[in-house]
VOPAGU-2260 file (C-alpha; in pm, 1 decimal, decimal comma):
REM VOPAGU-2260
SITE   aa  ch    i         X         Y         Z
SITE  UNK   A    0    9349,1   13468,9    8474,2
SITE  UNK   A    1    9453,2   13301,7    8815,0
SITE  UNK   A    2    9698,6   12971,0    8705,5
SITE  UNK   A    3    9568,2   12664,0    8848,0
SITE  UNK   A    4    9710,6   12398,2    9071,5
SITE  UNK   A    5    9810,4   12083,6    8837,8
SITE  UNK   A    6    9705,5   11749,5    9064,4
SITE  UNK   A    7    9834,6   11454,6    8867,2
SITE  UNK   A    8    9689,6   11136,4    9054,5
SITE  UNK   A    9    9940,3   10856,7    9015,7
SITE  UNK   A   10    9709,1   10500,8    9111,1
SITE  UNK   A   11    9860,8   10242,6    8897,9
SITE  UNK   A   12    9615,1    9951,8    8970,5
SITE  UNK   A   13    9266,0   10098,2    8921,3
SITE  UNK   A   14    9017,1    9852,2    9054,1
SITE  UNK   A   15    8690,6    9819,0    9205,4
SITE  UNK   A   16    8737,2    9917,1    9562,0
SITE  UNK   A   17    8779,4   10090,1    9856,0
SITE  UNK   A   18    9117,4   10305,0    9745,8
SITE  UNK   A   19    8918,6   10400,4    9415,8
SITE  UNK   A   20    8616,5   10463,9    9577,7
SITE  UNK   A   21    8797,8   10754,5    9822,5
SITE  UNK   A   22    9012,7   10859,8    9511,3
SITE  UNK   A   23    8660,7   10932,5    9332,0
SITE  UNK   A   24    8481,2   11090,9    9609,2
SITE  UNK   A   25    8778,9   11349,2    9677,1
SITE  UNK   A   26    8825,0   11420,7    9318,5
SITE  UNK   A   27    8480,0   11463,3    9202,8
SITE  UNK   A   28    8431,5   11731,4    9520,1
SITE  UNK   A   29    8765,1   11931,6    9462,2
SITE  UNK   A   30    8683,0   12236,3    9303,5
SITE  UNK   A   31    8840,4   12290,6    8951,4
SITE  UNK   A   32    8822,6   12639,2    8997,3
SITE  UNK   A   33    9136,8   12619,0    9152,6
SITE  UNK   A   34    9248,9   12247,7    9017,8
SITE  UNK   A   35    9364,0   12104,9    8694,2
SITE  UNK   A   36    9315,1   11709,2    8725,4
SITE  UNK   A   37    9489,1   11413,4    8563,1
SITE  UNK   A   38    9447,8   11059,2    8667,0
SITE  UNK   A   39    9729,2   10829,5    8581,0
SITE  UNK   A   40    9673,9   10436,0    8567,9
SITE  UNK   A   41    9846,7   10138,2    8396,0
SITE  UNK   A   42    9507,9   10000,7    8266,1
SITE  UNK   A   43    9167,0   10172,2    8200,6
SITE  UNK   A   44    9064,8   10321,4    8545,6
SITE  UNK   A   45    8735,9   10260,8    8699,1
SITE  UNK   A   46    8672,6   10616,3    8808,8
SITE  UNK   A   47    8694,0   10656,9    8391,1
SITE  UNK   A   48    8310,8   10690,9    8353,9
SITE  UNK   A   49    8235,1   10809,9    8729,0
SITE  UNK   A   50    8392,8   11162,0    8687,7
SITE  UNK   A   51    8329,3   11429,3    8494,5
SITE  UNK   A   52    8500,4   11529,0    8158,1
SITE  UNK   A   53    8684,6   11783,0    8367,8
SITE  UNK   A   54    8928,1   11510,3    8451,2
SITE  UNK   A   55    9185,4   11384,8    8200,4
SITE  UNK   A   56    9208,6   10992,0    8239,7
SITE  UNK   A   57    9585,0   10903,4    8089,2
SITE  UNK   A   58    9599,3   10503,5    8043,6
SITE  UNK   A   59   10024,1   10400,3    8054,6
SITE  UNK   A   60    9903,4   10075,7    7866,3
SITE  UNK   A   61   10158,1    9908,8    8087,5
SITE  UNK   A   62   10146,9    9531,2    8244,2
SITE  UNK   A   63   10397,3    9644,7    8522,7
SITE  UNK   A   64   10399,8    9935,8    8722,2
SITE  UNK   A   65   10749,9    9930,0    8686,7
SITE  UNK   A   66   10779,2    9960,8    8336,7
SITE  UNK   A   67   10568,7   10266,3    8370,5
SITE  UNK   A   68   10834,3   10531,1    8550,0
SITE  UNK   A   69   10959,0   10666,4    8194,9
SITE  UNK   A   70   10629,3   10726,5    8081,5
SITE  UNK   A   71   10532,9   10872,4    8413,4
SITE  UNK   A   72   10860,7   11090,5    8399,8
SITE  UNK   A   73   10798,5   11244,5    8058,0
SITE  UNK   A   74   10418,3   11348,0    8176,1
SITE  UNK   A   75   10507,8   11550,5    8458,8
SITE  UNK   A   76   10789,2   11661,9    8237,1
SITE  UNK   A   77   10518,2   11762,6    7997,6
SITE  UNK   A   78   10324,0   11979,4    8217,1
SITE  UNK   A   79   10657,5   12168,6    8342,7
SITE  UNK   A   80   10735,1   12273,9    8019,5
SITE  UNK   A   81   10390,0   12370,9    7920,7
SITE  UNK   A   82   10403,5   12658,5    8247,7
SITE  UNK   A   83   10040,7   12672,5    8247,0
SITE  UNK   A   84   10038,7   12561,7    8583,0
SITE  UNK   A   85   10089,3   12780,8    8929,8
SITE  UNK   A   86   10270,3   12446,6    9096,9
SITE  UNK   A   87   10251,0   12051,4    9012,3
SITE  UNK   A   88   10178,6   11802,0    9276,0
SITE  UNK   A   89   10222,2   11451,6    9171,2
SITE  UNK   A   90    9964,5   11249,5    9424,0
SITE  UNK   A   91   10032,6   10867,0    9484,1
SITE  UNK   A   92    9875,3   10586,4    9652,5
SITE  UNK   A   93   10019,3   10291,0    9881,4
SITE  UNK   A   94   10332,2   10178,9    9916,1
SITE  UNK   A   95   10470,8   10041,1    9622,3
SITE  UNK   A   96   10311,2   10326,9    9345,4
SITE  UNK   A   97   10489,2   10595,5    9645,6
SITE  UNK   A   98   10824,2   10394,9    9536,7
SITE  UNK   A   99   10722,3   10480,3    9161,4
SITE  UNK   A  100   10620,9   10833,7    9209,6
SITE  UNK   A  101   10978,9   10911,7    9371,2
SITE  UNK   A  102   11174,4   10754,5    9127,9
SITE  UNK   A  103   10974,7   10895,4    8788,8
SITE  UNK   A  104   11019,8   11251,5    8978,7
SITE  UNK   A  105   11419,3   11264,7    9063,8
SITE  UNK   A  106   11550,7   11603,3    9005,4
SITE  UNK   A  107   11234,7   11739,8    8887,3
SITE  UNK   A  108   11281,1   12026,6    9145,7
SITE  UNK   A  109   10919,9   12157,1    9024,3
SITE  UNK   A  110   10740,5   11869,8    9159,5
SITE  UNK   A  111   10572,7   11853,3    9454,1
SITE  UNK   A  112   10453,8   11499,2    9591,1
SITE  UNK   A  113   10222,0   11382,2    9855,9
SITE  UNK   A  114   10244,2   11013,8    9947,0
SITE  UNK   A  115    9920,8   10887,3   10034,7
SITE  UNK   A  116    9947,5   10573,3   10239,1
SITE  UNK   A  117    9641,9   10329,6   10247,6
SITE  UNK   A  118    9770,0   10008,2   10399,2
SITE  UNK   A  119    9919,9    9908,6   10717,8
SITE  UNK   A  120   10288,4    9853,6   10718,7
SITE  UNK   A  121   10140,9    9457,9   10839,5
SITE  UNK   A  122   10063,1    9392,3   10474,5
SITE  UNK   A  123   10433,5    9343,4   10403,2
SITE  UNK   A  124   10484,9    9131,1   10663,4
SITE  UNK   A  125   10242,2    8857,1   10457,0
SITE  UNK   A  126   10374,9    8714,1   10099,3
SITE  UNK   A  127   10303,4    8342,6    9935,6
SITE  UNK   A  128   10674,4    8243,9    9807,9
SITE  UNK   A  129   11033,0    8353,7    9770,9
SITE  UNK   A  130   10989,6    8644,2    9528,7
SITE  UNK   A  131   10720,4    8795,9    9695,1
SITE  UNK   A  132   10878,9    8779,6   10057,4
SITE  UNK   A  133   11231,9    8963,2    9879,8
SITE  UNK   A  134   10984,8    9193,6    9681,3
SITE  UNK   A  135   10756,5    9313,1   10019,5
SITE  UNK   A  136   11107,8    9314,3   10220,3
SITE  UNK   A  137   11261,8    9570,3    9923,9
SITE  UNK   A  138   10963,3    9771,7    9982,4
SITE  UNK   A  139   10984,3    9827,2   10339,3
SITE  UNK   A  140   11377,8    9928,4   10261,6
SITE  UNK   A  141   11289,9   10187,8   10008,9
SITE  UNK   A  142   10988,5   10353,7   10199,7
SITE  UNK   A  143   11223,7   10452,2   10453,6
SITE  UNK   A  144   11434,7   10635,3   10215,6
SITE  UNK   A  145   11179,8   10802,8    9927,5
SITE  UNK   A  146   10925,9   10881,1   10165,8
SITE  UNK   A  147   11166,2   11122,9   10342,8
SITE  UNK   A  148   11176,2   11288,1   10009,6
SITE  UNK   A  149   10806,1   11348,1    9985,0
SITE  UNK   A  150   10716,9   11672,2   10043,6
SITE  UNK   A  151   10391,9   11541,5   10297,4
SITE  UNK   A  152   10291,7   11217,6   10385,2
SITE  UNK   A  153    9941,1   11121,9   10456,3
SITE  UNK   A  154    9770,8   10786,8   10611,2
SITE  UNK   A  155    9404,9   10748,4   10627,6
SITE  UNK   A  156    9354,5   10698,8   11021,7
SITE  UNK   A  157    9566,3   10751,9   11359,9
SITE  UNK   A  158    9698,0   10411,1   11359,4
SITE  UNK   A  159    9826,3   10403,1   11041,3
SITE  UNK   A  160   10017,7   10783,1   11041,5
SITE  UNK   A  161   10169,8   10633,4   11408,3
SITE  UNK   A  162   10340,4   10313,4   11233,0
SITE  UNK   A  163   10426,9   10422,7   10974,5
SITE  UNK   A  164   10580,8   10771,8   11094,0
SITE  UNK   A  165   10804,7   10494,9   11335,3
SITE  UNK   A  166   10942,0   10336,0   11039,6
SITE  UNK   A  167   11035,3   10609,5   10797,7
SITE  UNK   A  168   11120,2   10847,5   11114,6
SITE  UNK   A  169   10886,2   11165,4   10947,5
SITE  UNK   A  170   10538,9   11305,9   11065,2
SITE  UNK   A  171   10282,6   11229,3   10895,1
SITE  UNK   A  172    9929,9   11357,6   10854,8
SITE  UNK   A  173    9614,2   11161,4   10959,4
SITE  UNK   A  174    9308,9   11274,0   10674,9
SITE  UNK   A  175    9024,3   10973,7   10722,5
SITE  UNK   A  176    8844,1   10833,5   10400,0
SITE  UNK   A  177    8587,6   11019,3   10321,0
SITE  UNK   A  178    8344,1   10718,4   10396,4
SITE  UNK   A  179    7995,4   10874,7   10469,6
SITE  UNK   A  180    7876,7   10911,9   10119,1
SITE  UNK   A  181    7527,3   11097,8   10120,2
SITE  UNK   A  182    7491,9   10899,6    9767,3
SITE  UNK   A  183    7463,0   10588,6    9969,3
SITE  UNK   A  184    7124,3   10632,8   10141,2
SITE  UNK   A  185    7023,7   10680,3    9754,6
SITE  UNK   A  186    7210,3   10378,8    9638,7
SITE  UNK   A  187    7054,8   10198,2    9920,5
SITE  UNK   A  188    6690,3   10148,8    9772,5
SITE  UNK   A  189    6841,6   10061,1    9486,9
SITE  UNK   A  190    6659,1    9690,7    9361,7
SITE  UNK   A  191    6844,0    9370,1    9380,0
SITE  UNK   A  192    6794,2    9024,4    9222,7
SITE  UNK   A  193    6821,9    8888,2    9616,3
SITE  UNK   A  194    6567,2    8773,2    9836,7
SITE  UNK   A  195    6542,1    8849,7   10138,5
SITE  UNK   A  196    6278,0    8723,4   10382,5
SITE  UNK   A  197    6193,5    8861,5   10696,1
SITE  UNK   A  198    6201,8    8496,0   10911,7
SITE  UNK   A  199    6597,7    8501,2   10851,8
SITE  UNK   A  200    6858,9    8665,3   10982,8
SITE  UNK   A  201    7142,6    8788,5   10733,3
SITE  UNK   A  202    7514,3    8786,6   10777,1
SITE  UNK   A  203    7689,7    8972,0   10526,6
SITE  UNK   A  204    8053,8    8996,2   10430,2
SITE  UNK   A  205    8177,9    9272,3   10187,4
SITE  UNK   A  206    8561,5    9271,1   10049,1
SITE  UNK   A  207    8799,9    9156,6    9770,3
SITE  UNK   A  208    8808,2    8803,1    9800,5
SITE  UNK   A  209    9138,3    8709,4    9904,9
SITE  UNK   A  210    9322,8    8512,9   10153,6
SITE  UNK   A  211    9422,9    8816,6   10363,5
SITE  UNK   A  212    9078,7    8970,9   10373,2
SITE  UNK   A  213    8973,5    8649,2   10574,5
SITE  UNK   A  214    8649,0    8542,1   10387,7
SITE  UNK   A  215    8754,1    8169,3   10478,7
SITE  UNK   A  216    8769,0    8253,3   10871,8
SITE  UNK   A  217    8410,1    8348,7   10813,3
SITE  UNK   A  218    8323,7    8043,4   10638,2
SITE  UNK   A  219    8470,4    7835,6   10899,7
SITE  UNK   A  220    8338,7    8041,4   11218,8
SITE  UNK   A  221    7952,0    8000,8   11051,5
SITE  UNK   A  222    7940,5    7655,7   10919,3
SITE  UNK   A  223    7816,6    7493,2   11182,3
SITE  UNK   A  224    7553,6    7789,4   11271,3
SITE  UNK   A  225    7430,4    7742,0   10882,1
SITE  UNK   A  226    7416,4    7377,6   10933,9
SITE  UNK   A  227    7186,3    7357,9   11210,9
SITE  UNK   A  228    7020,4    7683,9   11195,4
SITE  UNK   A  229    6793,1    7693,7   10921,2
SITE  UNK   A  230    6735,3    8042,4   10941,8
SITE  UNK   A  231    7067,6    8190,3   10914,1
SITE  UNK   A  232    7215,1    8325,1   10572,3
SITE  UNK   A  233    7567,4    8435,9   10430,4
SITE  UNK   A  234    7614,9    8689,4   10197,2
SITE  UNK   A  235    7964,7    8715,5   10063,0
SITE  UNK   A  236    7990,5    9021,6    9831,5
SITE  UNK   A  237    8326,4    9083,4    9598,8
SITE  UNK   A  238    8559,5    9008,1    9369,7
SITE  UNK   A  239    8893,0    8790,8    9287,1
SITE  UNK   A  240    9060,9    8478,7    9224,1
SITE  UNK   A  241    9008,4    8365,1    9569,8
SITE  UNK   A  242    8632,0    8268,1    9478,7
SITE  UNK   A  243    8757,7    7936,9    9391,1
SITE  UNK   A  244    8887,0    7876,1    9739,7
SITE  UNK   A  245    8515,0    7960,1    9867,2
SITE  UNK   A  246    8352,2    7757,1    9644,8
SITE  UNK   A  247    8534,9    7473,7    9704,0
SITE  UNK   A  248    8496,4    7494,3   10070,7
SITE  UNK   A  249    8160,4    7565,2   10081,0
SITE  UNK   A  250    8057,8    7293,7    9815,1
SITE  UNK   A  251    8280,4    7026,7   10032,4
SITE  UNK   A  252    8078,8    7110,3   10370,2
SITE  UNK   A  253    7731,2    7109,0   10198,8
SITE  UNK   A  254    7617,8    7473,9   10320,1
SITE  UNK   A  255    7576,9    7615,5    9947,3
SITE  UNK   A  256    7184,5    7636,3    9986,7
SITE  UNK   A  257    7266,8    7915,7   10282,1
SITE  UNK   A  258    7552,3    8093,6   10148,2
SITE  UNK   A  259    7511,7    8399,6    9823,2
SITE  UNK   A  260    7872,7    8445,2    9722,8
SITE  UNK   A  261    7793,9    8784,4    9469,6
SITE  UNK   A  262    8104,4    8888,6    9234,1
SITE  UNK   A  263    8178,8    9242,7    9097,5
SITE  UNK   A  264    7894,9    9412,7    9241,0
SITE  UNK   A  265    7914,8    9787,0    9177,7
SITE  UNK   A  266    7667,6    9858,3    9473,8
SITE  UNK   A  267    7655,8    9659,6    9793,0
SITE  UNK   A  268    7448,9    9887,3    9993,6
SITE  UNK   A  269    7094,9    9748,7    9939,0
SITE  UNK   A  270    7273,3    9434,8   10075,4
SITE  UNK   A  271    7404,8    9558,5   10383,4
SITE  UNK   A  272    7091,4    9757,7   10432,8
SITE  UNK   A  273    6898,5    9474,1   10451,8
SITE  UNK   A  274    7180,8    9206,3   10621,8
SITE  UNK   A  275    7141,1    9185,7   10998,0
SITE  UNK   A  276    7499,0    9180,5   11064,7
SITE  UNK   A  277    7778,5    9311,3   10894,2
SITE  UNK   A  278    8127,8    9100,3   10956,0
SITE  UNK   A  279    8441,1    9216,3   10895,2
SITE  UNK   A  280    8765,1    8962,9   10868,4
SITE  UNK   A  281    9086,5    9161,3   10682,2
SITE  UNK   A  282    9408,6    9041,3   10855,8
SITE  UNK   A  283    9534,2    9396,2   10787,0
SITE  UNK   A  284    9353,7    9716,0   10615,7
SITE  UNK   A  285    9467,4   10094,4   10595,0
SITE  UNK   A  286    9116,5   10202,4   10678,7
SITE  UNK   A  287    8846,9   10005,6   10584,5
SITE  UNK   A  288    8522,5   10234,9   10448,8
SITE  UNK   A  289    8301,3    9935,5   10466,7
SITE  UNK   A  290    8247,6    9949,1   10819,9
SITE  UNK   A  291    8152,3   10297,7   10804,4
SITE  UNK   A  292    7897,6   10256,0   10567,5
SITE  UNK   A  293    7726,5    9910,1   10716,2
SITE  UNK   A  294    7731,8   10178,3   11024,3
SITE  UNK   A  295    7546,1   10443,8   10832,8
SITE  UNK   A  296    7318,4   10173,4   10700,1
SITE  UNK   A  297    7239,7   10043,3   11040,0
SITE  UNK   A  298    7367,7    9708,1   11036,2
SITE  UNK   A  299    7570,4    9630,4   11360,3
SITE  UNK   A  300    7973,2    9536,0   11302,2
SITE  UNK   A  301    8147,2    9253,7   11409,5
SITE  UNK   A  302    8515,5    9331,7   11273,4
SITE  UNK   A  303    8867,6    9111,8   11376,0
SITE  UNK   A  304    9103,1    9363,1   11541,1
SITE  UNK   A  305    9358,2    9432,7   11254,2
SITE  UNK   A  306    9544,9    9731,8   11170,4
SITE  UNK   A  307    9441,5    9964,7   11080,9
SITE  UNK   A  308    9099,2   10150,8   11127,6
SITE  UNK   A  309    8872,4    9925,6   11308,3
SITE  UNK   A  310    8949,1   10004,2   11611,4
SITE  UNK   A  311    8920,1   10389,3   11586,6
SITE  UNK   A  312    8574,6   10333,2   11409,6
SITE  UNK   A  313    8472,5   10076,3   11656,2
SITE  UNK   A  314    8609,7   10279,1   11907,9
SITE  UNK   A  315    8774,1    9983,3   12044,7
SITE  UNK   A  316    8542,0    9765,8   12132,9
SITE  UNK   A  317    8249,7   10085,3   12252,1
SITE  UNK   A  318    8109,7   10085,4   11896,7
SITE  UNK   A  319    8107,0    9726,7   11779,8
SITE  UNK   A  320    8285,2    9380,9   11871,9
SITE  UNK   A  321    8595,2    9235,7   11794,9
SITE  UNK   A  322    8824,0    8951,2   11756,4
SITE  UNK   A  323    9175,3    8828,0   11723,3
SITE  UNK   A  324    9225,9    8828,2   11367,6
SITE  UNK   A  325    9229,6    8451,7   11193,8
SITE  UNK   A  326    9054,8    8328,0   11509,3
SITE  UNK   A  327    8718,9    8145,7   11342,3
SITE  UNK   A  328    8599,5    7977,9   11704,6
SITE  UNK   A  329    8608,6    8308,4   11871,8
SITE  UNK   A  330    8444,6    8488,9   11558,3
SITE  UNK   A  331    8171,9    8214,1   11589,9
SITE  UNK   A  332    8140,6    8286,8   11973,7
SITE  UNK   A  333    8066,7    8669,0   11916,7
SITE  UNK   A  334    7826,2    8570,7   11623,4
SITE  UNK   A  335    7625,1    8345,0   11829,2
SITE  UNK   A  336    7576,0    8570,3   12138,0
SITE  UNK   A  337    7480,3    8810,9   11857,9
SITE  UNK   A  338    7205,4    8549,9   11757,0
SITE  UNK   A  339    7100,8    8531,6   12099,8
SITE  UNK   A  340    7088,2    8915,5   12207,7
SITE  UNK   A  341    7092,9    9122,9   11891,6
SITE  UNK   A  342    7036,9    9430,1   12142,5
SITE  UNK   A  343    7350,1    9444,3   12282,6
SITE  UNK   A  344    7569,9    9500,3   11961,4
SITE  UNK   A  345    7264,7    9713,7   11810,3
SITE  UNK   A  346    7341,7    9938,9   12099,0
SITE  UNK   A  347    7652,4    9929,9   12006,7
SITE  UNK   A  348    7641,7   10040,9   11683,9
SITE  UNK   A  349    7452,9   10339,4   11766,3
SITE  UNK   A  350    7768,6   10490,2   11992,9
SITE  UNK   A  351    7971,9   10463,6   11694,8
SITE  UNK   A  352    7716,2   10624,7   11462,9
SITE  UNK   A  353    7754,8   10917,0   11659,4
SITE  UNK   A  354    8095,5   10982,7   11524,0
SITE  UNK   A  355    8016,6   10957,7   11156,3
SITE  UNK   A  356    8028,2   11334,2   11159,5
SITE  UNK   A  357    8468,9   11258,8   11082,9
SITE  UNK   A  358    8456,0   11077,6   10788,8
SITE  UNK   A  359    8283,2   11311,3   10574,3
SITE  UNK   A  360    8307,8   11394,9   10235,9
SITE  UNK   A  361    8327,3   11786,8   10266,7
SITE  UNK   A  362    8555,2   11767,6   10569,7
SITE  UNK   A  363    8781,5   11549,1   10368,3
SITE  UNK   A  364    8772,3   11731,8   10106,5
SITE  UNK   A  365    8809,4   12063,7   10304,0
SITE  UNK   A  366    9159,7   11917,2   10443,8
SITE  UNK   A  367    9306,4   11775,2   10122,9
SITE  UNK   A  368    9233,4   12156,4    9976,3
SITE  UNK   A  369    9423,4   12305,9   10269,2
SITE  UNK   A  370    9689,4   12086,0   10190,9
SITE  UNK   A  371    9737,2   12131,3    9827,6
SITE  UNK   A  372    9744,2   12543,3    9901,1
SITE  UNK   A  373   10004,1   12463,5   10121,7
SITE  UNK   A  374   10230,3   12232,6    9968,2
């Protein structure tokens, strides 16, 4: 019998979310034929009860992700001794885990690792207080040294592999997120406890809520549309701490009748299906699947002009419209000519449909197999 490829996944903060939701998809298509899976998280991962029993879900019961290298060392020791395996390829994703995966791997000559790289190098560059400015500034030190010692590096869009490749002077390979999901125009119909009425128009907004994924510059660029325009709703779908700061804004500008704000929603597409306009507001992303699937859903983007991804989905400007990111006044501005001529951006949207055909599943899939053959 043929040995099989040993994939151990290394994703210590397993949440609801794009990076998960990319992590499942390629997973759940490999084919285990070939490919013996583990998934390694600090906590319970939310893929646990997605995938099949094929998979072996290994919980390091850690709070820190730093605390978790020895563990993490004597796993892929573990597999090395058993030799069941024809080569083991420790997987890890973003920055920080990429750190881990290098230094629970020193010296383990059998080891083969692929840094996957999900978020701009701009994320570092934003921190609240002292310890998180040294911590991000550490980070972008030590990439430049472990990820030379990664046997491939891959970024999820063109962007992204050209940045980052600049600062830790190796090539890297561009693989998109698989984001066109054929399980979406079935989750789509799906029923919701949400209204919808055909005299309204629907904005929707769907991302972690946080201060960085710009929910607030929405909140600001609409209020006065929701105020006077009775027929205008927000829809603000997510999850996070930063709920509070929505809240509190919306409650203090009296707009609370025309804005849903929906928390830990396992399915957003019926939402976005039915929203007139999808906006999107990160002040940086890796590659943001969101705007891909409001695309496949037919809702027309409006997306600030971050890196990474937008712009190669929006095909800079031909597929959708943009913004300087944190600027609310000219958000509003592109909202309301929206308003006024919803043709124009509709028309839009269907240029960039006609690219959808790149972030497939299979041809995803179809490149991360080439790659694990060949690493």
């Amino acid at each position: 019998m043929t040995k099989k490829i040993k994939l151990v996944f290394f994703h210590p903060y397993s949440s609801l979310g794009g990076a998960d939701n990319s992590l499942g998809r390629l997973i759940a298509n490999l084919d285990k034929k070939f490919f013996s899976i583990t998934f390694v998280s600090l906590k319970k991962s939310v893929l646990q009860n997605k995938l099949n029993k094929e998979v072996e879900f290994i919980n390091l019961n850690s709070n820190r992700a730093l605390l978790s290298i020895g563990k993490m060392r004597r796993i892929l020791e573990q597999n090395i001794q058993s030799r069941k395996f024809k080569k083991i390829i420790l997987i890890s994703n973003q920055n920080f885990a990429n750190i881990l995966s290098f230094l629970s791997s020193i010296n383990l000559q059998e080891i083969k690792k692929i840094f996957i790289e999900r978020n701009h190098l701009d994320e570092l560059d934003y921190y609240e207080g002292f310890y998180k400015f040294i911590k991000r500034k550490i980070i972008k030190i030590l990439m430049k040294f472990t990820y030379r010692k990664a046997d491939k590096i891959v970024a999820i869009c063109k962007e992204l592999s050209q940045d980052l490749s600049n600062h830790v002077k190796r090539s890297v390979i561009t693989i998109y997120s698989p984001s066109i999901d054929k399980k979406i125009i079935k989750l789509q119909n799906s029923k919701i406890n949400y209204k919808f009425f055909k005299n309204k128009t629907y904005i929707i907004n769907v991302s972690r809520f946080s201060e960085y994924k710009g929910q607030m510059d929405i909140l600001r660029a609409t209020k006065p549309i929701l105020k006077y325009r009775n027929n205008i709703r927000l829809i603000l779908i997510g999850y996070g701490e930063y709920k509070k700061e929505l809240l509190k804004f919306i409650n203090i500008n009296k707009i609370k009748s025309k804005v849903k704000i929906i928390d830990n929603c396992y399915n957003p597409y019926p939402y976005i299906k039915k929203s007139n306009l999808f906006v999107f507001s990160s002040n940086y992303e890796g590659f943001p699947n969101v705007i891909n699937e409001a695309l496949m859903l037919n809702t027309p983007v409006i997306s600030s002009n971050c890196k990474s991804g937008p712009k190669e989905m929006l095909l800079n400007g031909k597929g959708g419209d943009f913004y300087p990111k944190k600027d609310y006044i000219r958000l509003r501005k592109l909202i309301e000519n929206y308003l006024k001529n919803p043709k124009k951006l509709e028309n839009k949207m269907k240029i960039a449909r006609k690219q959808l055909w790149k972030f497939t599943i299979g041809r995803h899939v179809k490149f991360y197999h080439k790659l694990f053959f060949n690493t």
